[in-house]
N, C-alpha and C positions, 0 to 999 in steps of 0.2 A: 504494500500500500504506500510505502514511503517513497519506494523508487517509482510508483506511478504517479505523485505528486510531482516531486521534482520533475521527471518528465513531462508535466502539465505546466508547471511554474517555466520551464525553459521556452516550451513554446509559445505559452504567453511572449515571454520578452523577446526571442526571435522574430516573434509577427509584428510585435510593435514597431524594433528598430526598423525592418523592411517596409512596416509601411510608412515609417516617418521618412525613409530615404527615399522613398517611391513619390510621396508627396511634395515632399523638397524639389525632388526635378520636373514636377508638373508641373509648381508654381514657378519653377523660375529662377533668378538672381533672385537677389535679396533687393526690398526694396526701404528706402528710409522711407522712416514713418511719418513724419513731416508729408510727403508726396500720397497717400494713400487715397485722402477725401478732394485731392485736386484729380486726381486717376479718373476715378468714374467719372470727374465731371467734363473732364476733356473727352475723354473718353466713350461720351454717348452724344457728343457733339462736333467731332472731328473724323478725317477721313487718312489726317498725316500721321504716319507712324510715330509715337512717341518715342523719346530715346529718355531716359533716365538713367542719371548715374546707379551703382550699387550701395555706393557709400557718401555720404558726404564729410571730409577733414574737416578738423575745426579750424574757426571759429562758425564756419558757416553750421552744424550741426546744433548750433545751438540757436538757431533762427527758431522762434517760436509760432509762426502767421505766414501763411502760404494764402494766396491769393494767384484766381485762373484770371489773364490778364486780357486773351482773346481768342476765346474757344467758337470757332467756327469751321466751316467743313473743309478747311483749307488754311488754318492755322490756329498756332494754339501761342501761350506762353503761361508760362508760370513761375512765377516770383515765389521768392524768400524773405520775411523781413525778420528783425531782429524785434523791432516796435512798430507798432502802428502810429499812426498819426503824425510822425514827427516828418514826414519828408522822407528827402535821401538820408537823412540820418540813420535811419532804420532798416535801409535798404540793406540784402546780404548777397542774394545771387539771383539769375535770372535763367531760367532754362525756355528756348524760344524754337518755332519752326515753322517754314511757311512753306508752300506747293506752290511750283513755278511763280517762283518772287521776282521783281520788277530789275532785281538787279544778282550782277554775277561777286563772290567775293573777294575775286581779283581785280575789280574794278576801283575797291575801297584803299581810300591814301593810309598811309603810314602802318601800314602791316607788314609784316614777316610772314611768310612759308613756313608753316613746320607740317610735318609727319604724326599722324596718327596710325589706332589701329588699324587691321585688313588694307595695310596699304595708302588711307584716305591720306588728301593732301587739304589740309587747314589755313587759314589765316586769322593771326595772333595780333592784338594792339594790345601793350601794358597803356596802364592806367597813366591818363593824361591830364593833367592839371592848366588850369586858368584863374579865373573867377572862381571855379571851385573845379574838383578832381570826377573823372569820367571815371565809369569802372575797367577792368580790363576785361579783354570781350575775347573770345573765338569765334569763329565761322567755320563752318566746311558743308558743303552738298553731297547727298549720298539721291542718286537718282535726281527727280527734278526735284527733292524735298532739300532746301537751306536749313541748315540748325546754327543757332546762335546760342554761346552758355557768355553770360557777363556775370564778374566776381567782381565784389568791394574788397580789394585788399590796400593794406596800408600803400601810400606814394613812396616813402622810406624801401618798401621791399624790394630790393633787383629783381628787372626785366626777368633775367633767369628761370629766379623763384616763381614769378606771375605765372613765367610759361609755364615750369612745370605741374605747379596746382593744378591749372586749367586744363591742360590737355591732358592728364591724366585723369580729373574729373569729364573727361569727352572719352577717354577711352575706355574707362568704366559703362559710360551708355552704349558705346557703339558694341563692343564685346557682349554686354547683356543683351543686344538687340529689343526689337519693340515689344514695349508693355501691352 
């Protein structure tokens, strides 16, 4: 009787791990939980593949207020903020896409060429200050669909740094592919 238990208690736990690894690959990448209640919303109003990162570095993980900025059948965006109300103050990141956009982003000044995943070819601007400071932005086109990610990071941080953030926060969505 003892050793039919245990051979009960075992299969329990081998069904469960198998189905939690079975479920894991159905659902996907991981997605941050910030982006969940923007998901559906884009998502039953849009026709462009979403890309979302898996993860988001901090400081940006601690943006508390995601707001869908223009969910229609041909583009979406969706921000991050840290506070509401205050402005760009409270701004953190922006994850964007449009279907055959009006422009290509080779066309945009003061960018760099970098290399993402599967190959894609990008264009990078660190964060550009005047009057006050722009965030630093990527582009790249996968099909006729443009994706834009813009981060608030400090002006102080080397171009370097900017890039690396960002295009690793791009290669996180493109590797996860669409949501």
């Amino acid at each position: 009787m003892k050793n039919l238990f245990t051979l009960a208690l075992l299969l329990v736990f081998a069904s469960t791990v198998l189905c939690t690894d079975v479920l894991a690959s159905v659902k996907g990448p991981s997605l941050p939980d910030i982006f969940r209640s923007a998901l559906a919303e884009v998502k039953a109003k849009t026709r462009v593949p979403l890309l979302l990162p898996t993860e988001l570095p901090r400081p940006f993980s601690d943006a508390k207020h995601v707001s869908v900025d223009v969910p229609t059948a041909s583009e979406y965006g969706i921000s991050l903020y840290y506070e509401l109300d205050v402005g760009n103050a409270g701004f953190a990141a922006s994850f964007a896409a449009a279907n055959n956009p009006s422009y290509s982003p080779r066309e945009l000044v003061n960018v760099r060429e970098v290399k993402l995943a599967a190959g894609t070819t990008a264009f990078f601007r660190p964060v550009s200050c005047g009057g006050s400071c722009a965030p630093a932005n990527l582009w790249w086109e996968q099909g006729s669909v443009l994706y834009q990610i813009q981060l608030k990071v400090p002006s102080t941080l080397p171009e370097k740094n900017q890039q690396e953030i960002i295009t690793a926060l791009a290669n996180s969505a493109i590797q996860a592919g669409p949501r």
